[in-house]
DOSE-246670 format. One record per residue: residue in one letter; y, x, z of N, C-alpha, C in turn. Coordinates in steps of 0.05 Angstrom, whole numbers, padded with zeros to 5 digits. Layout:
DOSE-246670
REC nuza    npy    npx    npz   capy   capx   capz    cpy    cpx    cpz
REC    A      Y      X      Z      Y      X      Z      Y      X      Z
...
***
This chain:
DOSE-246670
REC nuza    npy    npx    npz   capy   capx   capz    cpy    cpx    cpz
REC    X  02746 -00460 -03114  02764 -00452 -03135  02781 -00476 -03145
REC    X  02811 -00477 -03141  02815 -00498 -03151  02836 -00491 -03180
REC    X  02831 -00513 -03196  02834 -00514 -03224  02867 -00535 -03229
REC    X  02879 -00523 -03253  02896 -00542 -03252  02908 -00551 -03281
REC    X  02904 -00582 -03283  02906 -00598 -03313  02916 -00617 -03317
REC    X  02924 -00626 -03346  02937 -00643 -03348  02924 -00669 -03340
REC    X  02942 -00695 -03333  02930 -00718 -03318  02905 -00737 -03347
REC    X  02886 -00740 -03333  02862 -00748 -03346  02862 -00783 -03343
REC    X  02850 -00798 -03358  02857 -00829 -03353  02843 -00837 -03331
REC    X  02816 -00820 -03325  02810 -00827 -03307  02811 -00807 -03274
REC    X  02838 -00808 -03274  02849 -00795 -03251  02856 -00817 -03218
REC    X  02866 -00843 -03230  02894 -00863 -03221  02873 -00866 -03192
REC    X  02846 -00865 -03186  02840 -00874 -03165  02838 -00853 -03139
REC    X  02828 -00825 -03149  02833 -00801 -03142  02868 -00802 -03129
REC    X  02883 -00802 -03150  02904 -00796 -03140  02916 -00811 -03120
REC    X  02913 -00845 -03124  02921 -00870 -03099  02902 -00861 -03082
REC    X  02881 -00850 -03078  02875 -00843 -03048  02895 -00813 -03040
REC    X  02900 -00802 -03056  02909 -00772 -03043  02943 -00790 -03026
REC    X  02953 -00810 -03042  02975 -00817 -03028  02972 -00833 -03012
REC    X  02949 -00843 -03006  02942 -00864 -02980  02934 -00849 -02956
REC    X  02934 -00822 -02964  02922 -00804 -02943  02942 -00788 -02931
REC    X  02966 -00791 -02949  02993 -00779 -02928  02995 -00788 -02904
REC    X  03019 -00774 -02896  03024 -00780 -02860  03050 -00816 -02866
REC    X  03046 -00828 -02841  03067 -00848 -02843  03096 -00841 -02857
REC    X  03110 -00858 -02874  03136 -00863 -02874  03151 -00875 -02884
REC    X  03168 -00878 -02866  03182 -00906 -02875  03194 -00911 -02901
REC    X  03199 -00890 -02916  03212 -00890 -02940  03188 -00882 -02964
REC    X  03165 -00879 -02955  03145 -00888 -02975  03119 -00904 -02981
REC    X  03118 -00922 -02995  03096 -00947 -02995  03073 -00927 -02978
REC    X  03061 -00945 -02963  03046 -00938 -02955  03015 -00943 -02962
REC    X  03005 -00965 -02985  02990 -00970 -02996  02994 -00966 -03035
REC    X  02972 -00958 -03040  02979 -00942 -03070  02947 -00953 -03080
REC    X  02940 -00969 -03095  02914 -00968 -03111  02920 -00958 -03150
REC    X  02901 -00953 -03157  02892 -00948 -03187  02923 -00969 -03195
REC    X  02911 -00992 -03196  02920 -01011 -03207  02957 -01013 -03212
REC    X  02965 -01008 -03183  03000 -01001 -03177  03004 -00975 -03186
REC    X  02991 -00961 -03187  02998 -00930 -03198  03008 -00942 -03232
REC    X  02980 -00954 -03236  02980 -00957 -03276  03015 -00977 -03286
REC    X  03014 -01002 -03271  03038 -01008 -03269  03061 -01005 -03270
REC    X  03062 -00991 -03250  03088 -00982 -03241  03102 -00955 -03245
REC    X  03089 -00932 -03256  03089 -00904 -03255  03073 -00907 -03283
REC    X  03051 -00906 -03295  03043 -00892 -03320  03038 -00909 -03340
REC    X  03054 -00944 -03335  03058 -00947 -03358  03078 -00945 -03369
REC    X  03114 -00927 -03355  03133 -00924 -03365  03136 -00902 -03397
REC    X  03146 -00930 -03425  03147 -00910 -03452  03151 -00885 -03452
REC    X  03153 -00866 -03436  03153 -00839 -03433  03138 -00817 -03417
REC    X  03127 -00838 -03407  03097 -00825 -03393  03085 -00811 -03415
REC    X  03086 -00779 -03401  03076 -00757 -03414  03044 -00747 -03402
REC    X  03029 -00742 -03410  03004 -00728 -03385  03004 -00696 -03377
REC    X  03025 -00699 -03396  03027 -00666 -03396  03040 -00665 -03376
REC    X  03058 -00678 -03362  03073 -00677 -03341  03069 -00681 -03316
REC    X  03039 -00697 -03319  03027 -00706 -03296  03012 -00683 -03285
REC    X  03016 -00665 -03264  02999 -00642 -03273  02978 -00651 -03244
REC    X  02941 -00641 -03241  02929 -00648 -03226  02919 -00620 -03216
REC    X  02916 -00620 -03188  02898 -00594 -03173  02876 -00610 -03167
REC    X  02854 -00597 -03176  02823 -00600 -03168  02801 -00580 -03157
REC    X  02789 -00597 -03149  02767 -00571 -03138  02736 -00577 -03139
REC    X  02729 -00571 -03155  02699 -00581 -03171  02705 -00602 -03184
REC    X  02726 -00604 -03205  02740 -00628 -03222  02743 -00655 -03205
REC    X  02744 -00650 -03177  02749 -00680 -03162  02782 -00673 -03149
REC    X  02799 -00687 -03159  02833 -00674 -03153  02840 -00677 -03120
REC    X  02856 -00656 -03119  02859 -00649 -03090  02896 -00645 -03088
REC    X  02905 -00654 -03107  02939 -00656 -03100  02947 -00655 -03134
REC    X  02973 -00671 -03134  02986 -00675 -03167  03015 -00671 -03164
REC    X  03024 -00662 -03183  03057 -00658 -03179  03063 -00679 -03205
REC    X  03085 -00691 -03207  03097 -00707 -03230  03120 -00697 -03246
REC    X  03132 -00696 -03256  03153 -00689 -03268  03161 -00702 -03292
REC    X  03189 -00707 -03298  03200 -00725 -03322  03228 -00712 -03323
REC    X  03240 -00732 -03335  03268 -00730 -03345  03290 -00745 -03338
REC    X  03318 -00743 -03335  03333 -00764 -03337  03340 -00767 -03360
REC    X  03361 -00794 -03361  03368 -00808 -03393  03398 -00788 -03397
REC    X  03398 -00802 -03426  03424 -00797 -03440  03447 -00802 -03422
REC    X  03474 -00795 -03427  03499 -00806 -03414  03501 -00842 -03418
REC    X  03484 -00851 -03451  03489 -00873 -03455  03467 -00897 -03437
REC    X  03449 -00883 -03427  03427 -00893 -03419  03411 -00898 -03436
REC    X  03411 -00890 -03465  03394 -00897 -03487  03371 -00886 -03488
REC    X  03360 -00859 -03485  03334 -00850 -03481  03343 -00830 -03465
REC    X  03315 -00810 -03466  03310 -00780 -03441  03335 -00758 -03453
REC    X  03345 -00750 -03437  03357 -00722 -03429  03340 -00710 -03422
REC    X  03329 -00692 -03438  03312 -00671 -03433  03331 -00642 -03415
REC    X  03350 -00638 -03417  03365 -00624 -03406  03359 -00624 -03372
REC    X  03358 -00656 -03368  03357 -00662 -03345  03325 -00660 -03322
REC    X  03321 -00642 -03319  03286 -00641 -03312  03286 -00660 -03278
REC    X  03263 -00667 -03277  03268 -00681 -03245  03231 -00676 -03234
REC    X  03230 -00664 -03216  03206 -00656 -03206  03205 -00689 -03189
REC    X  03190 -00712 -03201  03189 -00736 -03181  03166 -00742 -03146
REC    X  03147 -00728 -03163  03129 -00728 -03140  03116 -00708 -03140
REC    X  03111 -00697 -03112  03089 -00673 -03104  03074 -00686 -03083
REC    X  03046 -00696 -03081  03025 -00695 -03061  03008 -00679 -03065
REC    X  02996 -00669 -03037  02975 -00652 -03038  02948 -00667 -03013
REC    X  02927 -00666 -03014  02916 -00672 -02986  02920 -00652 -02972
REC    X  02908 -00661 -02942  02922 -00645 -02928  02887 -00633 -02913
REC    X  02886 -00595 -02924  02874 -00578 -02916  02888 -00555 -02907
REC    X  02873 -00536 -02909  02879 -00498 -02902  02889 -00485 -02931
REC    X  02886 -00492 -02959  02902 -00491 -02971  02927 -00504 -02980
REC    X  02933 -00526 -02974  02958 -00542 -02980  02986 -00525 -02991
REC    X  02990 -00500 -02975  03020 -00488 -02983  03012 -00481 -03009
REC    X  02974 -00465 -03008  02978 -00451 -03033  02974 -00465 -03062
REC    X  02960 -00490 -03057  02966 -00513 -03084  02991 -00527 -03088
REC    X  03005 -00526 -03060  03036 -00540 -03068  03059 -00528 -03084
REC    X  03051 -00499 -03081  03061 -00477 -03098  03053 -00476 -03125
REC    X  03028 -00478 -03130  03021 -00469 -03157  03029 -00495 -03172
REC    X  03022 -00526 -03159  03042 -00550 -03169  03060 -00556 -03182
REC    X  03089 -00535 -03156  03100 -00539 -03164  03113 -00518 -03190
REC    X  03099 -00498 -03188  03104 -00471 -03212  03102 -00486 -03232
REC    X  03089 -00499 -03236  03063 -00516 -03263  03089 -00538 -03269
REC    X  03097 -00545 -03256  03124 -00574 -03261  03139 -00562 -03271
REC    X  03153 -00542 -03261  03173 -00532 -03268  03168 -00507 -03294
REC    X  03155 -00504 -03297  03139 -00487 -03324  03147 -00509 -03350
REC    X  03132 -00525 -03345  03127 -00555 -03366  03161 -00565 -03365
REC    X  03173 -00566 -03345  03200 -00580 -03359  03217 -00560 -03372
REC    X  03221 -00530 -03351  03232 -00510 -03364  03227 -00513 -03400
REC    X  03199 -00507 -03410  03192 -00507 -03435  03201 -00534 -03460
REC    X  03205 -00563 -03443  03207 -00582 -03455  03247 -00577 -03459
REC    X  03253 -00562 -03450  03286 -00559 -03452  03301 -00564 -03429
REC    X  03290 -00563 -03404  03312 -00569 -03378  03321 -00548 -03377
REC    X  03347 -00559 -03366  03368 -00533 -03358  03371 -00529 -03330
REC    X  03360 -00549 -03313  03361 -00550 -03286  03350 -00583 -03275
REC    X  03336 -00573 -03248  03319 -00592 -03237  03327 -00608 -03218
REC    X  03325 -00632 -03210  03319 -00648 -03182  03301 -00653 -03174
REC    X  03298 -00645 -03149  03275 -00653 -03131  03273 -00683 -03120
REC    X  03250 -00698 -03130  03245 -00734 -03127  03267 -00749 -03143
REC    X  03287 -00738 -03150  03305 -00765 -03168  03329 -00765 -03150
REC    X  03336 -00771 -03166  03372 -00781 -03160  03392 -00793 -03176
REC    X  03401 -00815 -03165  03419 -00835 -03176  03406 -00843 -03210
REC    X  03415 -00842 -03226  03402 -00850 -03251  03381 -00834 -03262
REC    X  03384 -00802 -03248  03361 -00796 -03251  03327 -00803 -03236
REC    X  03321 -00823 -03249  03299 -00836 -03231  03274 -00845 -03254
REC    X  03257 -00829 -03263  03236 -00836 -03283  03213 -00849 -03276
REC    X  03213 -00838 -03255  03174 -00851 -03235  03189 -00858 -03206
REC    X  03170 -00867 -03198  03173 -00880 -03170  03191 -00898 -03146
REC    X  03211 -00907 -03173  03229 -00928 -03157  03213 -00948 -03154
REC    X  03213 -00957 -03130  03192 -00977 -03107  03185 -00968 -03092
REC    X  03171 -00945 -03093  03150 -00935 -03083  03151 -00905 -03067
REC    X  03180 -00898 -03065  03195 -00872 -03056  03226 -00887 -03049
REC    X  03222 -00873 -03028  03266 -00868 -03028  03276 -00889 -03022
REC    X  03270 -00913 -03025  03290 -00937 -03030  03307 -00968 -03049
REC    X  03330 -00959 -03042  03345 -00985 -03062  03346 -00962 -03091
REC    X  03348 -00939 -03086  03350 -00917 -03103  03337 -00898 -03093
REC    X  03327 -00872 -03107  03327 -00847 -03098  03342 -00834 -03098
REC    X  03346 -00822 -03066  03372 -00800 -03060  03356 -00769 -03057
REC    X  03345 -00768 -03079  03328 -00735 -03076  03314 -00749 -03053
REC    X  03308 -00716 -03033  03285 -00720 -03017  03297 -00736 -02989
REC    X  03287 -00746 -02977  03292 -00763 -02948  03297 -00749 -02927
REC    X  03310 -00748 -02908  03316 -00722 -02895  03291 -00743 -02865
REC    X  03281 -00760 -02867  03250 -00765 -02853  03234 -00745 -02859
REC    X  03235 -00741 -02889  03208 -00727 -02896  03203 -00692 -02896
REC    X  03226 -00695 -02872  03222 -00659 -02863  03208 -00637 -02879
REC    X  03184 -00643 -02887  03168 -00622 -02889  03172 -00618 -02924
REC    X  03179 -00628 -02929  03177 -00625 -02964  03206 -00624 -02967
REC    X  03223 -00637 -02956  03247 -00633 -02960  03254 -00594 -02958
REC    X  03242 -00585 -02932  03238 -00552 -02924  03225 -00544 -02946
REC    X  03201 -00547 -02959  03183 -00536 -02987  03208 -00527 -03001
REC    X  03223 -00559 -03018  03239 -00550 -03028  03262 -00532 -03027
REC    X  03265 -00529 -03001  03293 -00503 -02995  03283 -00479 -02997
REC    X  03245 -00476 -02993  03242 -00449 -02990  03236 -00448 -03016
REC    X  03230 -00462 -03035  03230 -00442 -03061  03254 -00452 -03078
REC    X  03287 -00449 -03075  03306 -00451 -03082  03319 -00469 -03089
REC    X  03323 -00494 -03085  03326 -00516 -03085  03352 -00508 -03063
REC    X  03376 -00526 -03074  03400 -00524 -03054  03415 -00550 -03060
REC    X  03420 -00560 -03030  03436 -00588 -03033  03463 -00589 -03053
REC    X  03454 -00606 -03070  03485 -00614 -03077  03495 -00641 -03070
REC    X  03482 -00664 -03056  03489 -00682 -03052  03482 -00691 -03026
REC    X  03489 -00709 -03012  03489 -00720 -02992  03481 -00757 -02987
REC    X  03460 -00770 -02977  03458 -00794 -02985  03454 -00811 -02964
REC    X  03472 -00832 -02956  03464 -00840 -02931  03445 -00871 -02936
REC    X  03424 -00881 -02930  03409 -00900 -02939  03424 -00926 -02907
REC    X  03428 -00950 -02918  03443 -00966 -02902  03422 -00992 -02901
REC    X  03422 -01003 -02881  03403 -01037 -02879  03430 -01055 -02866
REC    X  03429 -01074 -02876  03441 -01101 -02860  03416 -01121 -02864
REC    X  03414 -01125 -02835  03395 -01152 -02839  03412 -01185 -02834
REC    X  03399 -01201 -02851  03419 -01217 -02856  03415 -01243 -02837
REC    X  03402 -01240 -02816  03398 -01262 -02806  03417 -01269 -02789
REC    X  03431 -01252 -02783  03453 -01257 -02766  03482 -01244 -02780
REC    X  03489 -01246 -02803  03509 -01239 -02824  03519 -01260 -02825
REC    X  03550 -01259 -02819  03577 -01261 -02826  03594 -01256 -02842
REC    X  03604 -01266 -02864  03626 -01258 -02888  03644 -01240 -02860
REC    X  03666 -01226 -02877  03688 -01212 -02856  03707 -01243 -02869
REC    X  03723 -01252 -02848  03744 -01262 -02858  03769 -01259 -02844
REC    X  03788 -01261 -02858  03814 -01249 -02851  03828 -01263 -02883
REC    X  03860 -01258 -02873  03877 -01265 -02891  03878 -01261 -02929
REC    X  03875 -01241 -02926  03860 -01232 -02958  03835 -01239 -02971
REC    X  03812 -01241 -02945  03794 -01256 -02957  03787 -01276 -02964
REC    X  03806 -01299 -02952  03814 -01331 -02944  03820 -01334 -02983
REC    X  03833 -01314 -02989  03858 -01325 -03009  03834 -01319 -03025
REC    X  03827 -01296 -03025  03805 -01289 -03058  03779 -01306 -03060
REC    X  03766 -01323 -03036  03749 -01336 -03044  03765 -01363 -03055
REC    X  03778 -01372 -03040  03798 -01402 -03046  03810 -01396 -03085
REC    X  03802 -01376 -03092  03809 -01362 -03119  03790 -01364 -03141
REC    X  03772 -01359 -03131  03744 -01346 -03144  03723 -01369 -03137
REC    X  03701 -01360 -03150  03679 -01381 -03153  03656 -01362 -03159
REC    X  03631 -01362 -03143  03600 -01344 -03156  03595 -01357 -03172
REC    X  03581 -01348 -03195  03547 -01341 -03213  03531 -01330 -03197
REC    X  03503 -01339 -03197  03485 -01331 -03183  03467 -01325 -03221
REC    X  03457 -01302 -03223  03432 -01310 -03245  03414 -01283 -03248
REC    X  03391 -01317 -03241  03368 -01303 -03233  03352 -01278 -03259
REC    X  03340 -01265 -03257  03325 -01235 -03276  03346 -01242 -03294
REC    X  03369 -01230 -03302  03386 -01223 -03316  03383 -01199 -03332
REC    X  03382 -01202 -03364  03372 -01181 -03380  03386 -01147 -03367
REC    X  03364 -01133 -03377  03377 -01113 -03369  03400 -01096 -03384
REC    X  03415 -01091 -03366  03431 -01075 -03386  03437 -01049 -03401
REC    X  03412 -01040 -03407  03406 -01017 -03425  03376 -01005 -03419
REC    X  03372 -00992 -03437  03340 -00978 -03441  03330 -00969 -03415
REC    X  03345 -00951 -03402  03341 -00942 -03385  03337 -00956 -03356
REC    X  03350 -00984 -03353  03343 -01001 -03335  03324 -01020 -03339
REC    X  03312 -01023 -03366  03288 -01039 -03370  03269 -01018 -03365
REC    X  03268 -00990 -03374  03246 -00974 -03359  03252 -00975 -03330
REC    X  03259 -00968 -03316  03264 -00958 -03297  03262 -00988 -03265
REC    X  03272 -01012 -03282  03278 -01039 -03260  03268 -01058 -03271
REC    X  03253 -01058 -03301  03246 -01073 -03321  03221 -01091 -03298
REC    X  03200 -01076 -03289  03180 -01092 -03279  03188 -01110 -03245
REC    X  03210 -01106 -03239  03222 -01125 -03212  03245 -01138 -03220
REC    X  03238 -01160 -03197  03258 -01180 -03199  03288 -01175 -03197
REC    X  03300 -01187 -03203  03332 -01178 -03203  03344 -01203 -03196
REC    X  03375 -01203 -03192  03388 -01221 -03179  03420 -01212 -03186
REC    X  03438 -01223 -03209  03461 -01207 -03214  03486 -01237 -03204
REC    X  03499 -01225 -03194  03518 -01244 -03175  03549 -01239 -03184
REC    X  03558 -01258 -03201  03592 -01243 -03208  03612 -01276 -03203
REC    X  03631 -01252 -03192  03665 -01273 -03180  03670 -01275 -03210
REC    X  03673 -01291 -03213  03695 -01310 -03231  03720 -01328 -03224
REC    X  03753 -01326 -03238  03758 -01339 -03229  03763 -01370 -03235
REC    X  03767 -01379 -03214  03768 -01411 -03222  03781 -01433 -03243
REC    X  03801 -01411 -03243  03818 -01423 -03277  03806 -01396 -03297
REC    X  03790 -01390 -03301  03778 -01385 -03321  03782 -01356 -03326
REC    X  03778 -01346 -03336  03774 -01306 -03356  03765 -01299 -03346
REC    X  03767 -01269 -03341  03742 -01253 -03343  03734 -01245 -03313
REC    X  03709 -01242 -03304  03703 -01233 -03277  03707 -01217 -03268
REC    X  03717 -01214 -03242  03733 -01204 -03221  03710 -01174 -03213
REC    X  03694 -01187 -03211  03669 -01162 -03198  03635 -01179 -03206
REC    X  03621 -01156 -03205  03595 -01164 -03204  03582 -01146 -03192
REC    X  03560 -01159 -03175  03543 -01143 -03157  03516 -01146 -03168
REC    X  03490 -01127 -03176  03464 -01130 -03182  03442 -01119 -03157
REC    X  03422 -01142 -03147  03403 -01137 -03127  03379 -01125 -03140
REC    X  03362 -01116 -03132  03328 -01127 -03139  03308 -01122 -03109
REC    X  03289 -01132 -03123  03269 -01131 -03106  03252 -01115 -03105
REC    X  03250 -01092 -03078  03244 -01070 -03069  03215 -01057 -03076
REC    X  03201 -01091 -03086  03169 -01084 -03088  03152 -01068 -03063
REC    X  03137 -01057 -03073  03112 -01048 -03056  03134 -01034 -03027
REC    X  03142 -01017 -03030  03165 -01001 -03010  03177 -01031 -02988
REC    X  03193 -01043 -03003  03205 -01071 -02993  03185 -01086 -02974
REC    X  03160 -01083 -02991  03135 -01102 -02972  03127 -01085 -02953
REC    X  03124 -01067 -02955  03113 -01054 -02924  03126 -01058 -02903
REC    X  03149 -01053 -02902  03166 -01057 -02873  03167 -01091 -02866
REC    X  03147 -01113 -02877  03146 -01130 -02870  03161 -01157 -02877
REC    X  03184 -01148 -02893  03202 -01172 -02891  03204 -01173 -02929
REC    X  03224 -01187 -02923  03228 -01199 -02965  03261 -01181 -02968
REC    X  03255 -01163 -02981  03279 -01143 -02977  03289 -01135 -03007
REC    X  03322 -01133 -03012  03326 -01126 -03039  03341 -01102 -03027
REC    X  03351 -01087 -03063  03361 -01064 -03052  03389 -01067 -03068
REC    X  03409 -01067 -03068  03435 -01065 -03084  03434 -01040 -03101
REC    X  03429 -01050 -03124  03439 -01036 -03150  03471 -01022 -03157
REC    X  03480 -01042 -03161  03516 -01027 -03161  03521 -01047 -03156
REC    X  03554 -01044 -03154  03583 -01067 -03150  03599 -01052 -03178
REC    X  03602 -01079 -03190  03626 -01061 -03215  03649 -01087 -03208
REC    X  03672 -01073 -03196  03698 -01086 -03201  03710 -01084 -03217
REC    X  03734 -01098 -03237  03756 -01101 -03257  03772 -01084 -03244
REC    X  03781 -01059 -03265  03795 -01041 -03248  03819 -01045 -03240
REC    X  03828 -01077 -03245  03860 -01090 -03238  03856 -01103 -03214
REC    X  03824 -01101 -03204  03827 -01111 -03177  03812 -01089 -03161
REC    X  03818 -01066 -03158  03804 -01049 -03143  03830 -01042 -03120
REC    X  03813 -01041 -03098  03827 -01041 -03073  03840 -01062 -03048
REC    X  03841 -01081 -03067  03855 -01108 -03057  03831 -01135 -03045
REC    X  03805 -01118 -03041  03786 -01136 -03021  03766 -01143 -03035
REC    X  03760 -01147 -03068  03754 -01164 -03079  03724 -01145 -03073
REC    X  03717 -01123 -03075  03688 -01111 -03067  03679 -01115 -03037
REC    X  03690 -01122 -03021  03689 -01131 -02996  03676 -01166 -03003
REC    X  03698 -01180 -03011  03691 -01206 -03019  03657 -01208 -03025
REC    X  03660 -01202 -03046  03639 -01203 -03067  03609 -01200 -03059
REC    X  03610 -01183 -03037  03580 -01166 -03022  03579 -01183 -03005
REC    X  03602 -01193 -02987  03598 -01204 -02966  03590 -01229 -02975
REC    X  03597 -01249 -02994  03589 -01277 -03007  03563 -01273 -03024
REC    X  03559 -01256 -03032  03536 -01253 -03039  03508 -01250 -03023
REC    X  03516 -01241 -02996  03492 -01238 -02978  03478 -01263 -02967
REC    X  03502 -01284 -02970  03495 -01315 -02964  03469 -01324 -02982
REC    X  03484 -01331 -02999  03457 -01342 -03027  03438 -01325 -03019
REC    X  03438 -01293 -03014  03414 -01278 -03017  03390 -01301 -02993
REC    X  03413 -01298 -02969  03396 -01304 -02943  03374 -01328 -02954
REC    X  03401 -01343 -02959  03382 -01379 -02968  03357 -01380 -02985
REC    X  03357 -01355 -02996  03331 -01352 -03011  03306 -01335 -02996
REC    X  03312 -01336 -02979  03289 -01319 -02957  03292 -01291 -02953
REC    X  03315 -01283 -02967  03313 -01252 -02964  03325 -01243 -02935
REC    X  03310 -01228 -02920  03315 -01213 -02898  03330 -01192 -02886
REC    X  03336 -01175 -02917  03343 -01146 -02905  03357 -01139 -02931
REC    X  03387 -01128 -02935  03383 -01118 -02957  03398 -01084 -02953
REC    X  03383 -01063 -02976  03384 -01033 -02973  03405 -01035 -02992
REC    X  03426 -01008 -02976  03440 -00997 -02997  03446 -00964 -03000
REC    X  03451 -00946 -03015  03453 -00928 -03015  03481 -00912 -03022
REC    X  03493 -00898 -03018  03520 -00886 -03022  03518 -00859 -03003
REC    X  03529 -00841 -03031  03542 -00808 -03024  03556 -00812 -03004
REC    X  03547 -00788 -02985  03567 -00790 -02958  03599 -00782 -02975
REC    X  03597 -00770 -02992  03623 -00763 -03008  03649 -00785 -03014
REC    X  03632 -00811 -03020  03644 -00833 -03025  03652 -00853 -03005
REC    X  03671 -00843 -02991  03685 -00855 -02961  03693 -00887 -02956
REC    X  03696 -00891 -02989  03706 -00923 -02985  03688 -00939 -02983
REC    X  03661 -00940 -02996  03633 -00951 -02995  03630 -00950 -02981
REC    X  03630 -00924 -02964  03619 -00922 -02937  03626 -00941 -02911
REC    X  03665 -00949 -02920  03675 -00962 -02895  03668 -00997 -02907
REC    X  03666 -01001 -02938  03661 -01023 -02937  03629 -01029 -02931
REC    X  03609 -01027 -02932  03590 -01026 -02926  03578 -01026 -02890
REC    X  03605 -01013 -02884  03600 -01003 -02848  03617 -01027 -02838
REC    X  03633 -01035 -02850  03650 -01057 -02848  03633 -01088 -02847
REC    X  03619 -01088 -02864  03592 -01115 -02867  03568 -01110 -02857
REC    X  03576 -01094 -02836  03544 -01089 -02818  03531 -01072 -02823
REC    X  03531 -01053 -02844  03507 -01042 -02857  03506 -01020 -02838
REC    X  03486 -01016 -02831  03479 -00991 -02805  03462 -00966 -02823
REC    X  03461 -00949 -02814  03449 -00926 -02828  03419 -00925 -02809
REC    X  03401 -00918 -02837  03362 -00911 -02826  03362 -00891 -02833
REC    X  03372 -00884 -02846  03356 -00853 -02858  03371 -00845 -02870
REC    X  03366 -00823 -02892  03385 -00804 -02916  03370 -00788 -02933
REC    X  03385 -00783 -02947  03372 -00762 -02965  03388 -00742 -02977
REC    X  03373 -00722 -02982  03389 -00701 -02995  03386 -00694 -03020
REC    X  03392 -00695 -03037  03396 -00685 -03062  03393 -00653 -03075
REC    X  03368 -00644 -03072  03366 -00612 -03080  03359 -00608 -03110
REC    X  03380 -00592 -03131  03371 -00579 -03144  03367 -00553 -03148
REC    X  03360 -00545 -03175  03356 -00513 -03175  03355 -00518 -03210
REC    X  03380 -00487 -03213  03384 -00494 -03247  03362 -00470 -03257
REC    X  03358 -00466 -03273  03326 -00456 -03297  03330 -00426 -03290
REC    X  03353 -00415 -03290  03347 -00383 -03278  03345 -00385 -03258
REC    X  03341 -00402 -03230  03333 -00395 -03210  03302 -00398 -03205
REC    X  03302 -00425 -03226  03271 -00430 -03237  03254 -00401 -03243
REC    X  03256 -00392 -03256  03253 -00368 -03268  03245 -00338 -03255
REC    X  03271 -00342 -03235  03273 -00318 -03214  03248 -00326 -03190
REC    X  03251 -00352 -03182  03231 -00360 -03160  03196 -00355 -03173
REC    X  03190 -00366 -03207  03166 -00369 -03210  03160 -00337 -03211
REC    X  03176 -00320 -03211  03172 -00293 -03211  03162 -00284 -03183
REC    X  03183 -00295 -03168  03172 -00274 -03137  03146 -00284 -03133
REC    X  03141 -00312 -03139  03120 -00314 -03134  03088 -00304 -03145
REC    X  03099 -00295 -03170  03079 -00283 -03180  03070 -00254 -03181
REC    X  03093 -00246 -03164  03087 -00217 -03157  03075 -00210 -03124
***
């Protein structure tokens, strides 16, 4: 008979084995103890238990679904509007569909009620409450289109793409600035800042990037005012360490919108990958909407090759609604 409750304190070791017991992939840590769970995932200020929901069977847990929120527009606290189903594991038996179901009924019950208006499946773009490190990437792009089988869960109980996410690597051991005429002139212009764990810049990025290292890199120019562009790295943690190497993931590029177009986001990534190298870093991840064509060519332009993707599925609260029905009939 299996039972299903809110997350107990003493759950964290139960549950790091249920995720050590998944199948390989590349886009999720592959090692999980008590200890990195408590860390990294339940000691974020909005860790709810009520949201943590657990399937058991003779009170020893046999699969957990997660669920949270995204922030405000300001990044200042939760958007409850915003529901985000983050994680679903189950072990893997003869019931698995039918606890992955009741899971995920149970997540989406609990955010529906807390005020969502509509869900994402694993996170996306700022919507990201649990498991950046440890899922997805430099970011989460919803589900991984590696992870076949859950990515399908989600389509069969109504979940529909709205976004598209292509996950990119340049390894830097053999990286080259692009140079050419425009780029000659804007570095001969400009001058880096390198600075190291740079405060964060709002609530939402001290939850969310607060516990890894960071690396924020901005053009300035050489006779002085205000900076041209800035680029922010961090470090991938647990996810980053598995694939072996010392790997960051690019946060954003924010250009001065008096210099957008004219190279200076090209510049900026490409001079920035230098300093990264000299510091041992190996590989760095980036992420961008297939929607967004110019990232795409600057990024394809500095080597960055595509591993993987993700897709972005939601489902707004009447479909919520309609699905927890069929299934209950």
């Amino acid at each position: 008979m299996i039972s299903y409750r809110p997350f107990r304190n003493t759950d964290p070791p139960a549950l790091a084995r249920i995720w050590r017991a998944q199948p390989p992939l590349r886009g999720r840590a592959p090692e999980m103890s008590a200890f990195r769970l408590e860390e990294l995932v339940l000691s974020k200020p909005y860790f709810d238990p009520h949201g943590l929901i657990v399937a058991a069977e003779h009170d020893e847990p046999v699969g957990f679904v997660h669920a949270g929120f995204g922030p405000t527009d300001d990044l200042s606290a939760l958007a409850r509007r915003q529901g985000v189903v983050s994680m679903l594991l189950v072990q893997d038996d003869a019931r698995h569909d039918e606890i992955a179901n009741a899971l995920l009924g149970q997540s989406e019950a609990y955010l529906r009620q807390a005020g969502a208006e509509s869900f994402i499946a694993g996170g996306a773009g700022v919507n990201c409450p649990f498991y950046l490190g440890l899922y997805g990437g430099s970011r989460l792009p919803g589900i991984l289109d590696s992870d076949t089988a859950l990515r399908d869960f989600y389509l069969r109980h109504g979940y529909t793409p709205s976004d598209h996410v292509s996950v990119l690597h340049r390894e830097l051991a053999s990286f080259r600035p692009v140079t050419d005429r425009t780029q000659v002139q804007i570095r001969r212009s400009t001058q880096l800042e390198i600075v190291e764990d740079p405060p964060a810049r709002n609530w939402w990025e001290a939850c969310t990037l607060g516990c890894y290292e960071q690396i924020a890199v901005r053009m300035e120019p050489k006779d002085q005012g205000q900076p041209w562009a800035s680029a922010r790295f961090w470090s991938m943690g647990p996810l980053g360490q598995s694939w072996g190497v010392n790997a960051v993931g690019l946060i954003d590029i924010e250009v001065d919108p008096s210099r957008r177009g004219g190279g200076v986001a090209t510049c900026l990534l490409g001079e920035s990958l230098r300093p990264l190298a000299q510091r041992g870093i190996a590989l760095v991840e980036a992420q961008v909407s297939d929607s967004n064509a110019a990232a795409l060519r600057l990024l394809r332009r500095l080597g960055f090759v595509q591993v993987d993707a993700g897709t972005v599925l939601t489902k707004n609260v009447t479909g919520a609604e309609q699905s927890n029905g069929e299934r209950g009939a």
